[in-house]
N, C-alpha and C positions, 0 to 999 in steps of 0.2 A: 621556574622553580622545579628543581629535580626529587621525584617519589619517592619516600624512606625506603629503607630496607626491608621493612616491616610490609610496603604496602606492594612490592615487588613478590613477595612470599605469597601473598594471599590470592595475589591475583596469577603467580605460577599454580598454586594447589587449584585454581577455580580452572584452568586450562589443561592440565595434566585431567583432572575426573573429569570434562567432558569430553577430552580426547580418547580418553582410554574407553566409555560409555558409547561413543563412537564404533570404535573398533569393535567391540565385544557385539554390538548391533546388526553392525553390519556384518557379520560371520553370516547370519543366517540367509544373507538375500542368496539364490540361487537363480533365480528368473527375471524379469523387465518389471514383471507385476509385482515383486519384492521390493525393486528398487523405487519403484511408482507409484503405487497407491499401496504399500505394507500391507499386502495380502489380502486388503478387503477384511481385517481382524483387529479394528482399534473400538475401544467401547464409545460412549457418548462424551464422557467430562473428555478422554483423551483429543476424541475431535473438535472440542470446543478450544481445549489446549492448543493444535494446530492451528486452527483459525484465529484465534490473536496472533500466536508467530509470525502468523503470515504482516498480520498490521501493525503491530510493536515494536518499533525499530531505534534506531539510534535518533531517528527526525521526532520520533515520541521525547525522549528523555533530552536531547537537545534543543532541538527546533521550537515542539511548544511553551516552553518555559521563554525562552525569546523572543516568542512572537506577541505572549502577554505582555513581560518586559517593557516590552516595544507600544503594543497597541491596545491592552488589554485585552480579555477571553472574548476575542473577536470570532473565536472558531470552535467554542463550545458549543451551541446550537447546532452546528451543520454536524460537528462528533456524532452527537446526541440524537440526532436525526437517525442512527442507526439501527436503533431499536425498533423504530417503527418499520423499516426497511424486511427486517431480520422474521416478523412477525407473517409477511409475505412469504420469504424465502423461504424459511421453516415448512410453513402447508403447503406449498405449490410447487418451486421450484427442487427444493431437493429430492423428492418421492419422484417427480417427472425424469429430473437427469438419470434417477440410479435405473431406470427400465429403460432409458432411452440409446445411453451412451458404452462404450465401456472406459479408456480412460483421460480421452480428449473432451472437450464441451463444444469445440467446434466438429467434431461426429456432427451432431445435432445441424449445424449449418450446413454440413455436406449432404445431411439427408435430405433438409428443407431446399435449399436454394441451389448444388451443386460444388461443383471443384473450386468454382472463381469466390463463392461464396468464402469457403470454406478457408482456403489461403491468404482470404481480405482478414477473415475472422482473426484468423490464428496471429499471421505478421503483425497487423495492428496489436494485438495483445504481447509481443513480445517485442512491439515498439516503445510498448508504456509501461511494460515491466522492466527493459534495462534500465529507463530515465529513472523509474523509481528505488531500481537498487544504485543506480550512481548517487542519489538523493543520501540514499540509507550510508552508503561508503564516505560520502563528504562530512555529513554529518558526524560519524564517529571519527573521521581523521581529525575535525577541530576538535573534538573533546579531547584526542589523544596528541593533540600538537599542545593546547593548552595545560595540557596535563605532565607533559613530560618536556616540552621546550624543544621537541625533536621538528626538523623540519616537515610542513604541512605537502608536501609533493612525495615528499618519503614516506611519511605513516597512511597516505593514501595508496600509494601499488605495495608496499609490504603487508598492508592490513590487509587488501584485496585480494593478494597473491597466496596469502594464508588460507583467508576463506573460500578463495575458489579452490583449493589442496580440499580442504578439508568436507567442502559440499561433494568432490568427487567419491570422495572413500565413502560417505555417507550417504543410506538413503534415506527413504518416509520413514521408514520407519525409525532410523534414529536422530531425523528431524523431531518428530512426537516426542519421543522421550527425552531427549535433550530437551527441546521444549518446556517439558513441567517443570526438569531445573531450571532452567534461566527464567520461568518468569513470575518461579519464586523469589529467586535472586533481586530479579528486577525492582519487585515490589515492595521487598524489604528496602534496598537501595531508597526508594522514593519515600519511605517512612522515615529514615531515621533523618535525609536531607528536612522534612520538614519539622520534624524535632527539633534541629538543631538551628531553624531559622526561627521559628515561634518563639521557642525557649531562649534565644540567644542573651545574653546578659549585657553582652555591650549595645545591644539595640531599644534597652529599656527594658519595662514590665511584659511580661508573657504576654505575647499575642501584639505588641504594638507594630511590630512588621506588618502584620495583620491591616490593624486600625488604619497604618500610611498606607497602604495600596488602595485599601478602598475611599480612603478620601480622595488618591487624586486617581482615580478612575479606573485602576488595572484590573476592577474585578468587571467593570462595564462590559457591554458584548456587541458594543459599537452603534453604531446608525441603523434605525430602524425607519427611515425615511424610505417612504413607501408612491411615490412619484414616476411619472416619464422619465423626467430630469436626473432623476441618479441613476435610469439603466447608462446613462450620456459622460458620466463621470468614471475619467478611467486613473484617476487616484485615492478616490474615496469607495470603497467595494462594503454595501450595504449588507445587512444581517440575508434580505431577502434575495439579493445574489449567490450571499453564501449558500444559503440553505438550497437553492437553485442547485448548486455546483455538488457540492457534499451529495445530496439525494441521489442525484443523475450519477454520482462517482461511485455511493453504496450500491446503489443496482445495476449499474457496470460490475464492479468486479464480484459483486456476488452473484451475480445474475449470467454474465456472459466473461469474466475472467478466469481462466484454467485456475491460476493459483487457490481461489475459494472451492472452486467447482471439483478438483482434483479430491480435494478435502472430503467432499460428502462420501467420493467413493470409497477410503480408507475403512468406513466404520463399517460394521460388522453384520449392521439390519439399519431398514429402510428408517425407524423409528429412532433408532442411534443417530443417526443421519442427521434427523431431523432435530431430535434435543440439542445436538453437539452442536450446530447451528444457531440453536435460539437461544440456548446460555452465551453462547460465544461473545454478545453483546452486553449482558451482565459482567463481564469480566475485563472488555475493553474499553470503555466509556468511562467507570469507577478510575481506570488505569491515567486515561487521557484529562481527567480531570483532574486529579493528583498533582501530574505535572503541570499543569496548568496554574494550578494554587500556587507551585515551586515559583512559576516563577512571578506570580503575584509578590510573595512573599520575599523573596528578592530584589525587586524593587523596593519597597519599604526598609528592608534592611539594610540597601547599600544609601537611600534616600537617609536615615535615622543616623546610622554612624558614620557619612560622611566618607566612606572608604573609597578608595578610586577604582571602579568598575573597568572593564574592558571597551575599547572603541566600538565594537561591534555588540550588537545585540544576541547575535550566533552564538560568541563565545562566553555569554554569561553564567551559563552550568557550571562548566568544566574549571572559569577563574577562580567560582567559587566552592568548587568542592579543592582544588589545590591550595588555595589559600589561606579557609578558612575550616575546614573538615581535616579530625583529627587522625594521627597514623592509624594505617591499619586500614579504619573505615573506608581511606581514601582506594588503596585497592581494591575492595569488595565494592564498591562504588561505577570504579573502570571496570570491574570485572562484569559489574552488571551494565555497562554501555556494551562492552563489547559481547555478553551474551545477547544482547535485543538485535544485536545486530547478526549474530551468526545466525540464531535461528531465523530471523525473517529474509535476511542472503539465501542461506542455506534450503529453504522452503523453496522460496520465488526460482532461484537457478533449475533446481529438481524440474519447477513447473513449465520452465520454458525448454529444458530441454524434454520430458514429456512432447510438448506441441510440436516444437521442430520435428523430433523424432517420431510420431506418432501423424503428423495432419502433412508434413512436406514430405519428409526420407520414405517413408511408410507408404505415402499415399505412390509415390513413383516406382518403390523396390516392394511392392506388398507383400512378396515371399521371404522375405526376408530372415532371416535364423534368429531366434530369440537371443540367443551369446551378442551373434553381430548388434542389433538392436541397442543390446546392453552399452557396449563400446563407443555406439553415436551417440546415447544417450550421454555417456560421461565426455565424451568429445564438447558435445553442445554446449556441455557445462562451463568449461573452457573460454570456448568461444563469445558466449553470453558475457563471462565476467568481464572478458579485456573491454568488450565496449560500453558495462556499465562501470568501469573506471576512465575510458573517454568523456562520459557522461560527467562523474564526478569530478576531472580535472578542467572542465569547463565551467560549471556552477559555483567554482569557489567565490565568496562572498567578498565583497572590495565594499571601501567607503561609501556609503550614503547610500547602498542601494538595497531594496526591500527584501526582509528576513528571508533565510532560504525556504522555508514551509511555503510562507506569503507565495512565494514565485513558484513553488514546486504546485501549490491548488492551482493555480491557472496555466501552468503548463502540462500539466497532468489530466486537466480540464480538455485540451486541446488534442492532446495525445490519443484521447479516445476515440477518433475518429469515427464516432456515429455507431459503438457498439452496440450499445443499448439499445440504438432505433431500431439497427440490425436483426437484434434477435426477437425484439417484442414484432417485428415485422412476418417473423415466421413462428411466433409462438402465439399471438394475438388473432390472426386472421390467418384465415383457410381461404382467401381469397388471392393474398399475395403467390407472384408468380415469379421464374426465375430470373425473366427478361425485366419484370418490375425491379426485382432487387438489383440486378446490376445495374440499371439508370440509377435507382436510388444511391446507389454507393458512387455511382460519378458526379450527381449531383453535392454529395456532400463534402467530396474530395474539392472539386471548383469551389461550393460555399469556403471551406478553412481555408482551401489558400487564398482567394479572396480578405479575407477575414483577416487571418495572420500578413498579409501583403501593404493592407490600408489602415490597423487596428491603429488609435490614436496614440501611443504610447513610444512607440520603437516603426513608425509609417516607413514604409519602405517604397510605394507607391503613392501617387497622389491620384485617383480617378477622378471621374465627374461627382459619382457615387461609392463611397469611401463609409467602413463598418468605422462608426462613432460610438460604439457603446461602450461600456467595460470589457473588454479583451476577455475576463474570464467566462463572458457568456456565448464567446467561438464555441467552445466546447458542450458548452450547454445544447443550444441553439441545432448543435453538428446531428443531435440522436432525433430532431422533430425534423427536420431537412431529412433525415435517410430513412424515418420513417414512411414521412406525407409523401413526396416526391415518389419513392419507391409504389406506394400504397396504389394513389392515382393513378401511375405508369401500366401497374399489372390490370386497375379498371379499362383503362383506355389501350394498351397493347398486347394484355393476353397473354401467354408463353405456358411453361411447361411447370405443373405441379407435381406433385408424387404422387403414388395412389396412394400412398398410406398419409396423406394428407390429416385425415382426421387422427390417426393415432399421436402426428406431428406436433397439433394445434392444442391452444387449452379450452378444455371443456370441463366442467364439474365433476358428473358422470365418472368419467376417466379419469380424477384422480380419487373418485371414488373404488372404485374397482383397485388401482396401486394399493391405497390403502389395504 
């Protein structure tokens, strides 16, 4: 089904002001620190703004609605898990980054552990930020193949090919601001779709969408079996794995991912830093649960009148805003998919061209001209995109196989390659050493491929001794392997610390003193 005219207009005007919001932004960058953390001059709501962009994406407004759909708010709890996260990172982690670093977060690993550290850091983090913007690209090209009938390999590199244009011209700074529009945008978008599913008339009395979802389970939050026996289960993924996965996934990237970490340094004081952090979680949780209801409601609706839904569970947003959301709305609708999507592209690319630019080009060219800098950084940008459109032209969704989210947590799970152990390794203990951390990190390397080699699901190998549990607990499992391993290594082999050891490690005191 091809878009009115009406819904073509609205979703030009919504692309025209933030392109132009764009430019007009970007005049002011003159420097690397312009283009990369906006001068160290965003207030607090502004940095809380950025930090949703960074998690608000096209796999929000598509995926979750899908994956209720599909299995009901299996993934609300481990969402919601972020708050408590957030409560940590607020007092500890962002007062410690802004004295520590200036705009990488792996600084901090090259201070702690060294160069091999520091490069494990970084690559791994721009391992699992391409798979997550191929994630965020897939996701908006199905909205925009079911939206407009265009082919799904097409709206995929033209959609991409746009945003990596437009992540160039742009920097944080009018990341940030573009931001507050789109996720106004967005928000409105996700009110009026559930207006129009409550209220719907062909589906009965107000609210009976409602009523059917919760009878047959789509508001449930799945298996709470608490057993040996389901860590063993690699197609039933229990609430206490999720929450396993989710936890370990919030304090990776707020804790050791550039894209969050980049964020604190934007705001303007230590305490900005720190609010725009802890609202940040008030604003995206309310977000993620929204759609989650969408697609509760959803369900009931196409269950109630009987309408013929899409084969895939992916593409249930987007059939149902074409087919059954009236002109006009329908544009401001796409315009709000495809804002969720530029700003959180637009964010993530900034962040990994930062790392490249800053912990690889930097670390080897360290005199390096600030103009030149500039140029790699927009290079990187480039480069990132093409392969988180490799990313996205592999993950496309085929019959029978599980929601793209479903697969994106556990392989996103896995992608983290022991970050988290990583840094609590050199933030926790003043005992860890550099030769501890690099057995650590060899060890965890061997555990995953291990792991991903025997994992029950997709075995590629058969050993004697073969990982039988749920696959998404590789990842889990990767940050206590590069912790332990690590930790013992530096007891029993000793190697080289910093002197400034203590200023490295967490201690009370010393974020008393920040303060």
């Amino acid at each position: 089904m091809n878009l009115h005219t009406l819904d073509y207009l609205v979703l030009a005007a919504y692309a025209v002001g933030i392109v132009t919001l764009t430019f007009i932004v970007s005049r002011r960058q003159k420097t690397s620190e312009d283009y990369f953390v906006a001068g160290r001059s965003m207030p607090a709501w502004a940095v809380a703004m950025a930090l949703m962009a960074a998690l608000i994406s096209s796999s929000t407004v598509i995926g979750h609605p899908a994956t209720v759909y599909q299995k009901g708010m299996i993934l609300l709890l481990g969402n919601a898990s972020l708050l408590f996260v957030l409560i940590f990172v607020s007092r500890v982690i962002v007062p410690f980054y802004r004295h520590v670093i200036g705009m990488s977060a792996y600084e901090y690993i090259g201070q702690r552990f060294g160069v091999g550290g520091r490069l494990y850091a970084s690559a791994g983090f721009v391992a699992s930020c391409v798979f997550d913007l191929g994630l965020t690209l897939l996701t908006t090209a199905i909205a925009l193949n079911i939206m407009t009938g265009w082919n799904l390999t097409d709206v995929l590199f033209w959609t991409a090919g746009f945003t990596i244009l437009y992540t160039m011209i742009g920097g944080m700074e009018a990341v940030v601001w573009s931001s507050v529009i789109q996720g106004s945008v967005l928000i409105g978008a996700a009110l009026m779709m559930i207006g129009r599913l409550v209220f719907a008339p062909e589906a009965g009395a107000p609210g009976a969408v409602v009523v059917e979802a919760w009878r047959d389970g789509r508001f449930g939050l799945g298996s709470f079996e608490f057993s040996w026996k389901s860590l063993f289960d690699p197609e039933v993924t229990t609430q206490w794995i999720f929450l396993l996965a989710y936890l370990g996934n919030w304090c990776r990237r707020y804790i050791a991912d550039q894209h969050m970490v980049q964020r604190y340094l934007i705001a303007r004081t230590d305490r900005d830093a720190s609010r725009g952090a802890f609202w940040n979680g008030f604003l995206c949780v309310p977000v993620w649960a929204t759609f989650m209801t969408i697609g509760a409601c959803l369900y009931g609706y196409y269950k109630l009148t009987g309408n013929a839904g899409p084969e895939l569970s992916d593409n249930i947003v987007p059939h149902f805003i074409v087919h059954y959301m009236p002109a006009g709305f329908v544009g401001l609708i796409l315009a709000a998919i495809i804002a969720a999507t530029m700003s959180s592209i637009s964010a993530d690319l900034n962040s990994i061209a930062t790392v490249i630019t800053t912990d690889h080009v930097g670390h080897f060219v360290p005199n390096m001209a600030d103009r030149t800098r500039l140029r790699v950084g927009r290079l990187m940008v480039v480069v990132a995109g093409l392969l988180a459109m490799a990313v996205a032209y592999l993950m496309r969704p085929t019959a029978g196989a599980a929601s793209v989210m479903e697969r994106g947590v556990t392989v996103a799970a896995i992608l983290s390659g022991g970050m988290l152990g990583l840094f609590f390794l050199g933030f926790l203990t003043r005992r860890a050493t550099r030769r501890g951390c690099y057995i650590g990190i060899f060890a965890c390397a061997v555990f995953t491929a291990w792991g991903l080699l025997t994992e029950p699901k997709h075995r590629v190998l058969d050993l004697p001794f073969n990982f039988e549990m749920n696959p998404i607990l590789i990842g889990v499992f990767s940050h206590a392997v590069l912790f332990g391993v690590g930790y013992l290594a530096s007891l029993l082999f000793g190697g080289h610390r910093p002197e400034n050891v203590e200023q490295l490690t967490f201690r009370r005191a010393s974020l008393k003193k920040m303060g």
